[in-house]
N, CA and C of each residue as an Amber inpcrd file, in Angstrom:
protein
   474
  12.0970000 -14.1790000   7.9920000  11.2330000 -13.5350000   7.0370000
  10.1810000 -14.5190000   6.5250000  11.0720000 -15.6680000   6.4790000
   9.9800000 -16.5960000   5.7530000   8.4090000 -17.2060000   6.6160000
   8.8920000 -17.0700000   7.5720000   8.4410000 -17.4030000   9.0020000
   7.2120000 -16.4500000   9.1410000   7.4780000 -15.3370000   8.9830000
   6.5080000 -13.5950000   9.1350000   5.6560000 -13.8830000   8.0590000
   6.0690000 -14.3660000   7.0350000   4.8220000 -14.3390000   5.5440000
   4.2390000 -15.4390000   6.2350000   4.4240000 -16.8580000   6.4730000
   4.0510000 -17.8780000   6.5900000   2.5760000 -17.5540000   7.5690000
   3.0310000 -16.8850000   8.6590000   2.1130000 -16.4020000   9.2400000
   0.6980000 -16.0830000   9.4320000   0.5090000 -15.8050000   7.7540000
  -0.8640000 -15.4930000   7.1120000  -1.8460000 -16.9160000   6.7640000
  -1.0490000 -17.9350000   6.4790000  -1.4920000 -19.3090000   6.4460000
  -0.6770000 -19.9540000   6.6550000  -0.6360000 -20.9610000   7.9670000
   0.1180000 -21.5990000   8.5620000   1.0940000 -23.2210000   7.8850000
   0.0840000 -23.3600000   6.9830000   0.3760000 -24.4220000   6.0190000
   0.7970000 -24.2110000   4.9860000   1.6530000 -22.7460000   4.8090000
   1.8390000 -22.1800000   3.2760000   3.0660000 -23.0440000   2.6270000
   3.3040000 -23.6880000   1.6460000   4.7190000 -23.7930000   1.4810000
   5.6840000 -22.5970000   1.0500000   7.1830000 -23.0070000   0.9130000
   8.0660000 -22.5150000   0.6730000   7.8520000 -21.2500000  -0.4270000
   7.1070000 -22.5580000  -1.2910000   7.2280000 -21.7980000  -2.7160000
   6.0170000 -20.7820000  -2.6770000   4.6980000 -21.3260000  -1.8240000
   3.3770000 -19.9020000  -1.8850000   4.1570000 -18.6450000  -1.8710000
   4.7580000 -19.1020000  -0.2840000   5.2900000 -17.4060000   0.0340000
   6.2380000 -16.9170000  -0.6430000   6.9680000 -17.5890000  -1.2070000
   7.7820000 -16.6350000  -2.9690000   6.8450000 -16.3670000  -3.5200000
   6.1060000 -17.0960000  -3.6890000   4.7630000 -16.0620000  -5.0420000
   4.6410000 -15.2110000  -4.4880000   4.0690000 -15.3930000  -3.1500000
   3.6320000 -14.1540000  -2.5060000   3.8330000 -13.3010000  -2.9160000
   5.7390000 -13.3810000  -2.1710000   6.1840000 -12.0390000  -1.4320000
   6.4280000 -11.1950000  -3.0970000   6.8240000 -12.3650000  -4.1090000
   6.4950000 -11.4330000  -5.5370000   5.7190000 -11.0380000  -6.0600000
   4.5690000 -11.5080000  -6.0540000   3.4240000 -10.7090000  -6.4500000
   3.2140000  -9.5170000  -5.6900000   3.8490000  -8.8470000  -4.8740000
   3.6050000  -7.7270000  -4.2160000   5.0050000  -6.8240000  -3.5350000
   5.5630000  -7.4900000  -5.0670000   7.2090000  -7.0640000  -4.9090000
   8.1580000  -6.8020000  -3.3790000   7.6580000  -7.6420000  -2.8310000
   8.4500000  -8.1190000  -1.3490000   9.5590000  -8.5770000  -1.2440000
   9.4950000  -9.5250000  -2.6770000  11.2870000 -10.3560000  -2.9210000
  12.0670000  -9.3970000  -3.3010000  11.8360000  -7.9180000  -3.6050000
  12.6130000  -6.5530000  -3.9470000  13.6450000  -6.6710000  -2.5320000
  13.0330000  -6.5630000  -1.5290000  13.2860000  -6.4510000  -0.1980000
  13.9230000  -7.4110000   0.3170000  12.8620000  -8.5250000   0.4970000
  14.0880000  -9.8550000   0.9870000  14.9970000 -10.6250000   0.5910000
  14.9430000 -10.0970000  -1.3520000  16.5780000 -10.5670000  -1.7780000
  17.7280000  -9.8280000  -1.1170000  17.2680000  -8.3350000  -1.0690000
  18.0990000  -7.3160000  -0.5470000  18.8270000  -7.6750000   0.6820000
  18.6410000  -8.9140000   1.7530000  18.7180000  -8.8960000   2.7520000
  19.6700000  -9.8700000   2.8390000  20.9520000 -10.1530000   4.2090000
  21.9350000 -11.0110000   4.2420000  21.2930000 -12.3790000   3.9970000
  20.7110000 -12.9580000   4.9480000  19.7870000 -14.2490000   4.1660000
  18.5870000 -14.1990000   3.6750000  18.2920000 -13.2180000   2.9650000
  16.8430000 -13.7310000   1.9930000  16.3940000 -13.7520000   3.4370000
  15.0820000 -15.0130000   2.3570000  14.0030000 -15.4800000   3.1920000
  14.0620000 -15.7500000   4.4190000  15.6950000 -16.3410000   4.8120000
  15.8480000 -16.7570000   6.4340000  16.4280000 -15.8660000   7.0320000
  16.1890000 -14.6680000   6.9680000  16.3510000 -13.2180000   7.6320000
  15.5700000 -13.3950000   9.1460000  16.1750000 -12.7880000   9.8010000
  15.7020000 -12.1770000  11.4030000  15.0930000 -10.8130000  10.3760000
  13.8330000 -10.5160000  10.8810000  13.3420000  -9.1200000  11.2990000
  13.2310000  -8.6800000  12.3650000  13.6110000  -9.4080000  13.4770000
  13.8640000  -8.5900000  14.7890000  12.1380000  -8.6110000  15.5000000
  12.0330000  -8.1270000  16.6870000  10.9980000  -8.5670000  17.2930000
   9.8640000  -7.2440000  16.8220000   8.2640000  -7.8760000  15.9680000
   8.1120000  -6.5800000  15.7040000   8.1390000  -5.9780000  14.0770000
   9.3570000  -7.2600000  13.8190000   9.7150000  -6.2790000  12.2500000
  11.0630000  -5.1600000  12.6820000  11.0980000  -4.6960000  14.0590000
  11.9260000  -3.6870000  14.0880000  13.4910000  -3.3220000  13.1350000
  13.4720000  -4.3770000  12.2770000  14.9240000  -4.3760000  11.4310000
  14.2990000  -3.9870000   9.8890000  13.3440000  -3.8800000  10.1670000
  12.5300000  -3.1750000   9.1020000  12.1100000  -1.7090000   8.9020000
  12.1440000  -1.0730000   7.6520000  11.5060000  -0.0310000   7.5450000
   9.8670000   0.0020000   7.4100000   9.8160000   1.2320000   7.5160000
   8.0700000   1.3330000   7.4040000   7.5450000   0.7380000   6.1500000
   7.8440000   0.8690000   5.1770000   8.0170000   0.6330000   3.6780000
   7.7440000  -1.2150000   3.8900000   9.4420000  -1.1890000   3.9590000
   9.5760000  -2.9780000   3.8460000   8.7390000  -3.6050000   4.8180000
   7.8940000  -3.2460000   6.0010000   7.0220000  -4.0630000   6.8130000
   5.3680000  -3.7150000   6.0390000   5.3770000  -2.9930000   5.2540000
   4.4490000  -3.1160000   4.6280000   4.4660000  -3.8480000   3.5460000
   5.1850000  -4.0870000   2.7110000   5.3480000  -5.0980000   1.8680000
   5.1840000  -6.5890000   2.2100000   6.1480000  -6.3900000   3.2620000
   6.0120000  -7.8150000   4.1060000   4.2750000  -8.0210000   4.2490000
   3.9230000  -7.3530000   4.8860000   2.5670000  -7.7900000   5.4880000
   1.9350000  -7.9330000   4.2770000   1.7420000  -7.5170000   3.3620000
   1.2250000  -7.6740000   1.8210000   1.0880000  -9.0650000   1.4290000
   2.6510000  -9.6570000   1.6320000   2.8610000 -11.1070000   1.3980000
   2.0000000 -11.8850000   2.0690000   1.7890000 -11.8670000   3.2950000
   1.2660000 -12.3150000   4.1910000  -0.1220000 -12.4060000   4.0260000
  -1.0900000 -10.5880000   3.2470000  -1.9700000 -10.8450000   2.9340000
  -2.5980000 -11.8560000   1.7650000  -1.6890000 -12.0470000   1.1850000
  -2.0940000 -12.5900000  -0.6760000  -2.0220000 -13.9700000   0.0580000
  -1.2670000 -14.6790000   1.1500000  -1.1430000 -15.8310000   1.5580000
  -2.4120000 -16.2830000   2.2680000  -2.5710000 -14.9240000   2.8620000
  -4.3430000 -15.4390000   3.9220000  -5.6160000 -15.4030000   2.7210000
  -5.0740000 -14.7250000   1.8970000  -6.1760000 -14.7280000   0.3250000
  -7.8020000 -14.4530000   1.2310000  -7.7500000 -13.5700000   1.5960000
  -9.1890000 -12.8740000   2.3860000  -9.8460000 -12.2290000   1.1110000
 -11.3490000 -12.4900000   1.1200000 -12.2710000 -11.7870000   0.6440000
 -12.4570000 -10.1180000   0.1950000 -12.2060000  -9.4730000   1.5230000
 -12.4820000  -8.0890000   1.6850000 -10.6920000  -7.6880000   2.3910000
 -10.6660000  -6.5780000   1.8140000  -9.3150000  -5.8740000   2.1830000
  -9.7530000  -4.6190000   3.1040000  -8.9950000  -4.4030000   4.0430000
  -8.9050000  -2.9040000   4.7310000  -7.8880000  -2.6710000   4.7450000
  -7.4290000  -1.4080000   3.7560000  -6.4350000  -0.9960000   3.9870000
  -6.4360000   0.4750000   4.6810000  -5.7330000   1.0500000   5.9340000
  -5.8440000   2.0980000   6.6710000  -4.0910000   3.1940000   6.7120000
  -4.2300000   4.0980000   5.6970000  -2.9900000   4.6900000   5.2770000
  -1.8520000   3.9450000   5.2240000  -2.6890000   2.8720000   3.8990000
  -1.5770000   1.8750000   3.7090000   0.2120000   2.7540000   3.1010000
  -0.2160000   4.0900000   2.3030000   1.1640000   4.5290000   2.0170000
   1.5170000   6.2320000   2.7940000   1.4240000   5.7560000   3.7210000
   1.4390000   7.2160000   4.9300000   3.1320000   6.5230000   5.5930000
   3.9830000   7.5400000   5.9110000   5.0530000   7.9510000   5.9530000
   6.2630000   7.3120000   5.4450000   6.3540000   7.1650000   4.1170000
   7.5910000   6.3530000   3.3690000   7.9430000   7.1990000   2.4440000
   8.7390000   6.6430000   1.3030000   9.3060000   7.8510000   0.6330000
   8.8580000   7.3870000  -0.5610000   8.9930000   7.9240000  -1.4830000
   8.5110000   8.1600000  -2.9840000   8.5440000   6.5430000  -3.5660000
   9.9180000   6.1160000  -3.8160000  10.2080000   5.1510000  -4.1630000
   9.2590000   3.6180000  -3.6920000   9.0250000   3.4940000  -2.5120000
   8.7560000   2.5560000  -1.7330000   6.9610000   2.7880000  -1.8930000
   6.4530000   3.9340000  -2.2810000   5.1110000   3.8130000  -2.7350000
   5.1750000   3.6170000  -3.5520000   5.8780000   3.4460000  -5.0080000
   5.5870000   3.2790000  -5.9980000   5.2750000   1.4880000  -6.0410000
   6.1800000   0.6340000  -5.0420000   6.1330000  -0.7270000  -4.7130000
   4.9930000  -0.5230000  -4.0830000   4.8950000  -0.0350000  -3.3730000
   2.8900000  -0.7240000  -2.4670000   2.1510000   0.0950000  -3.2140000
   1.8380000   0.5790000  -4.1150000   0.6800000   1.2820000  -4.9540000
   0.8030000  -0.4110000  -6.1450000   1.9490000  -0.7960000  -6.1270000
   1.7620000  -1.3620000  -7.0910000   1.3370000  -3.3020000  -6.5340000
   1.7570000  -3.0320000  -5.6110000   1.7180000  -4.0040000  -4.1780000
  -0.1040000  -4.2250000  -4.5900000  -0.6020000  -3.3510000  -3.7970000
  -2.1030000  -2.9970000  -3.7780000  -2.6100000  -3.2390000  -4.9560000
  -2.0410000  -2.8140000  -6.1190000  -2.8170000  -3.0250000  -7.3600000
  -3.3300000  -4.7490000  -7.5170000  -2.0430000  -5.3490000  -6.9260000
  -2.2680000  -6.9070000  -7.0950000  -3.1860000  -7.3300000  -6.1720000
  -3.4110000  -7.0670000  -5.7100000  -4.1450000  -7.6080000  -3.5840000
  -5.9630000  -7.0710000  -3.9500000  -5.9280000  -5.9410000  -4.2040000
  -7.0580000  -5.6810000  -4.5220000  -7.6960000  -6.3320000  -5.4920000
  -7.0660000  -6.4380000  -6.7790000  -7.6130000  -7.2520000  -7.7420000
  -8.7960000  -8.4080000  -7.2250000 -10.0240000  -8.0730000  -7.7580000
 -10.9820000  -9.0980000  -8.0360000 -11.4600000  -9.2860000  -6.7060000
 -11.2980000  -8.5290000  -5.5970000 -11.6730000  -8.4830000  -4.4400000
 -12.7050000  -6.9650000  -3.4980000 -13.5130000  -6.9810000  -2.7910000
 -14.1100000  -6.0000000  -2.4040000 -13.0450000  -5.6110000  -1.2620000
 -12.7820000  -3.8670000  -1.3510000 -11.5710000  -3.3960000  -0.7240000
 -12.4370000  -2.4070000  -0.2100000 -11.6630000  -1.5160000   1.3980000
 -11.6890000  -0.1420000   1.6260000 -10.1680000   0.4450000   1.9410000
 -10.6300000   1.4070000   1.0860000  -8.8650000   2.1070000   1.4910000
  -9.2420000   3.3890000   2.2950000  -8.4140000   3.9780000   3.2950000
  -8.0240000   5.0440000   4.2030000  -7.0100000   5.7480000   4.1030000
  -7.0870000   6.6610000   3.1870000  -5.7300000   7.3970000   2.5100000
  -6.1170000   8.9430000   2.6480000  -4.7580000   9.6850000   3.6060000
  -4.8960000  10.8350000   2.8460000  -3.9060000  11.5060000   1.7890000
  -3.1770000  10.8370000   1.6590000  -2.5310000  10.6970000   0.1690000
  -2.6580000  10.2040000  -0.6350000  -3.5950000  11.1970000  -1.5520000
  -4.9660000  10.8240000  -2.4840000  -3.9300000   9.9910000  -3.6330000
  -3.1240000   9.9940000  -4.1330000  -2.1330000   9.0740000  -4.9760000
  -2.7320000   7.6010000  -5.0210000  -3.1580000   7.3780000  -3.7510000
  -3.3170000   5.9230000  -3.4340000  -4.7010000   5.7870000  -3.7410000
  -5.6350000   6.1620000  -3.9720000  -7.0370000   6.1270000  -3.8970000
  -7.3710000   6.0230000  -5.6590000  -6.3750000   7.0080000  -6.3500000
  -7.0620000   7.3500000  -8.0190000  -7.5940000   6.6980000  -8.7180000
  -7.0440000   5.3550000  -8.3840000  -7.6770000   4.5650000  -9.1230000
  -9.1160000   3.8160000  -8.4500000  -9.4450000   4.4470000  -7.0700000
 -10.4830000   3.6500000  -7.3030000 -11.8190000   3.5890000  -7.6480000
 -12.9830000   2.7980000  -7.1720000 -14.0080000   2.7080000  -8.4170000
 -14.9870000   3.5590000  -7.7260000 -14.9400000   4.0480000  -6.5000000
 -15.5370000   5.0260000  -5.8210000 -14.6180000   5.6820000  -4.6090000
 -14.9670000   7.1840000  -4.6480000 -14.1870000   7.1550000  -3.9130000
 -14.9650000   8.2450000  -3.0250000 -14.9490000   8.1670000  -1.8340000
 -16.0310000   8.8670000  -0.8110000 -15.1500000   9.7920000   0.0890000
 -15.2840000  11.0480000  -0.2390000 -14.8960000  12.0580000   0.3780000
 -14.8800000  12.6980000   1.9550000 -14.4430000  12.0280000   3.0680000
 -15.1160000  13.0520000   4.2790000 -14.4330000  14.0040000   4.8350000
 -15.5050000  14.3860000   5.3340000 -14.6960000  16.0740000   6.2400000
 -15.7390000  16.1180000   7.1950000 -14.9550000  16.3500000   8.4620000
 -15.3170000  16.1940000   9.8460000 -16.3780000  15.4240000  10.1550000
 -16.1040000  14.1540000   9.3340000 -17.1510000  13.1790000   9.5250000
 -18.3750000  12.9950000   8.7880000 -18.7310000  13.7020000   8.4490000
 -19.4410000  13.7950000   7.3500000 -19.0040000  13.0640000   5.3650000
 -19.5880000  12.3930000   4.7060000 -19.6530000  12.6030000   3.2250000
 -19.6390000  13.7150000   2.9350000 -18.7680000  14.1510000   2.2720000
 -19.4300000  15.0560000   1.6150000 -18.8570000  15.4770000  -0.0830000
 -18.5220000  14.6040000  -0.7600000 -18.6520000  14.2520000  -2.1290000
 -17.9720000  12.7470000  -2.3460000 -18.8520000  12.4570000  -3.5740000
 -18.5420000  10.8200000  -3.7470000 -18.1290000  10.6700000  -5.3660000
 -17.2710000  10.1760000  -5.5320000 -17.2740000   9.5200000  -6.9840000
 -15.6590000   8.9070000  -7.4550000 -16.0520000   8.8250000  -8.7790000
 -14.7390000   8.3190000  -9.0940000 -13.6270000   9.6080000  -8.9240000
 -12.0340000   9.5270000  -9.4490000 -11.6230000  10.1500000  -9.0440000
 -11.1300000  11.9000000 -10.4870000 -11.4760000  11.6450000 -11.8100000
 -11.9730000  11.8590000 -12.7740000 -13.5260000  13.2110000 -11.9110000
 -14.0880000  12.6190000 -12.2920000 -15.7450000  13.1090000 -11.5860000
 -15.1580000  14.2060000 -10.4480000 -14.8780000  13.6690000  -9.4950000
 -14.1250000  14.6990000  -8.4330000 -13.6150000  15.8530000  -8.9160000
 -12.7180000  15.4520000  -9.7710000 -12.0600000  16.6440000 -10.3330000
 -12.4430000  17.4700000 -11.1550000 -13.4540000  17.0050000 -11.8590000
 -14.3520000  18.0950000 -12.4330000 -14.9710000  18.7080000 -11.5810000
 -15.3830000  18.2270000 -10.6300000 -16.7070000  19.1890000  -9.5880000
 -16.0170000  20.6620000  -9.1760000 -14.5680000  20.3360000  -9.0790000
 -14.1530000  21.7240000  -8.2910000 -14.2620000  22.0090000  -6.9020000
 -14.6080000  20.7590000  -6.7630000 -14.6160000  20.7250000  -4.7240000
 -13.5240000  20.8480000  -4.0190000 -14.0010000  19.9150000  -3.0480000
 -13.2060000  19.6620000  -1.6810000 -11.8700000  19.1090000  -2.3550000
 -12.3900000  18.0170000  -2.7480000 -10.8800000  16.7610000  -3.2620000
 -10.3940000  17.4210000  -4.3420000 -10.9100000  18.2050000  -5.3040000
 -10.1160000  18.8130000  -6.5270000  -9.0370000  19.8310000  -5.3700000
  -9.4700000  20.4730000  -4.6640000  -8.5280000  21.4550000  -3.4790000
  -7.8420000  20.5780000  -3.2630000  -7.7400000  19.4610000  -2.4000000
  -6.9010000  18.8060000  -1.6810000  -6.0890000  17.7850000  -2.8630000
  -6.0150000  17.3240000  -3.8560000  -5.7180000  16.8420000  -4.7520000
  -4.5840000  18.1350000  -5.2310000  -5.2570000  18.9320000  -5.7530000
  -4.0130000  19.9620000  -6.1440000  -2.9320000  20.3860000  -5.2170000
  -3.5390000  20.4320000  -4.4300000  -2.1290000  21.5410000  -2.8640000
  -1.3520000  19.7640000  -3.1420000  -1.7920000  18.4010000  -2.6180000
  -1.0810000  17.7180000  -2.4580000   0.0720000  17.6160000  -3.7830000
  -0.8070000  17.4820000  -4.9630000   0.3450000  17.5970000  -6.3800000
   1.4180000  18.5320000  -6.1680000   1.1910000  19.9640000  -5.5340000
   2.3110000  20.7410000  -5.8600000   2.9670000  20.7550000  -4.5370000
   2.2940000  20.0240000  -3.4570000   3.4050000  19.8660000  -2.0410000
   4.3950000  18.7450000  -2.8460000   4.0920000  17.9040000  -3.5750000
   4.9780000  16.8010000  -3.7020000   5.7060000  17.0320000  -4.9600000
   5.4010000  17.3990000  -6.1120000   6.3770000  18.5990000  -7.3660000
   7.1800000  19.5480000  -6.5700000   6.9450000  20.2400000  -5.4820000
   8.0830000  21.2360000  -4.7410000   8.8560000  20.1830000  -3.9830000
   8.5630000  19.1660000  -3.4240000   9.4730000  18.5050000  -2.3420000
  10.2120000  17.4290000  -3.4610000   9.8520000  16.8160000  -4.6830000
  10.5890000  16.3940000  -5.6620000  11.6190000  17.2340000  -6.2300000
  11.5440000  18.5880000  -6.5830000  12.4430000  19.5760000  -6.8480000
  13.1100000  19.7290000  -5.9710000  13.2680000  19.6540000  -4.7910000
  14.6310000  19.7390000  -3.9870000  14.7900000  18.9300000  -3.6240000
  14.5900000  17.9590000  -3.7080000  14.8560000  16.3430000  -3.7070000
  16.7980000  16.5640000  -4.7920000  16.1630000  16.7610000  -5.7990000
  16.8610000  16.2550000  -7.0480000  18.4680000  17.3280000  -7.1640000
């Protein structure tokens, strides 16, 4: 594990990649694990979930400390819990940095400082995520169906 963060800067010490992997709540994960930090993830990550290899890579990013972020459905197929760690993951990574995010699970986007709408390639509304929702558009539609797909799939969750 320690090895996989390190990755991002080759000269990291011990202790970077603990900041790291905490600042983007990764040590959630690799305390969880028979050895911590000196965990096998298998070739790949494959001993990983979708979730925990995103976290991981998180670590990895805050270690390469890059300028500009791309993130591309950074929280697309995990479960409730495990976005609440990379929404909050992201909150740290983005900080003070120029980002693009690729989400269609608008959850991940709300907060940001623009947010550009497309459909079939096209723009076709821009703003914060506030603004959107007043317009009564596209994203106010897709914003709502998603709220009550995920309030119905929380109710039988529970």
């Amino acid at each position: 594990m320690r090895e996989n963060i390190r990755y991002g800067r080759l000269n990291a010490t011990d202790e970077e990649i603990e900041l790291a992997a905490k600042t983007v709540s990764a040590d959630e994960v690799i305390r969880g694990m028979e050895n911590g930090y000196d965990s096998d993830v298998g070739e790949g990550g494959d001993r990983l979930s979708t979730g925990e290899k995103q976290l991981i890579s998180f670590a990895r990013a805050v270690i390469a400390d890059p300028r500009i972020f791309v993130l591309d459905e950074a929280t697309s197929s995990i479960d409730t819990k495990t976005e609440q760690l990379i929404q909050s993951a992201i909150a740290h990574l983005l900080k003070n940095r120029t980002s693009f995010l690729i989400a269609h699970r608008l959850s991940t986007i709300r907060k940001a400082d623009l947010i550009l709408v497309v459909r079939a390639g096209k723009i076709v509304e821009q703003g914060t995520h506030a603004a959107l929702l007043k317009q009564h558009g596209y994203y106010h539609d897709l914003y709502l169906k998603q709220y009550e797909q995920e309030a119905g799939e929380s109710v039988f969750q529970n």
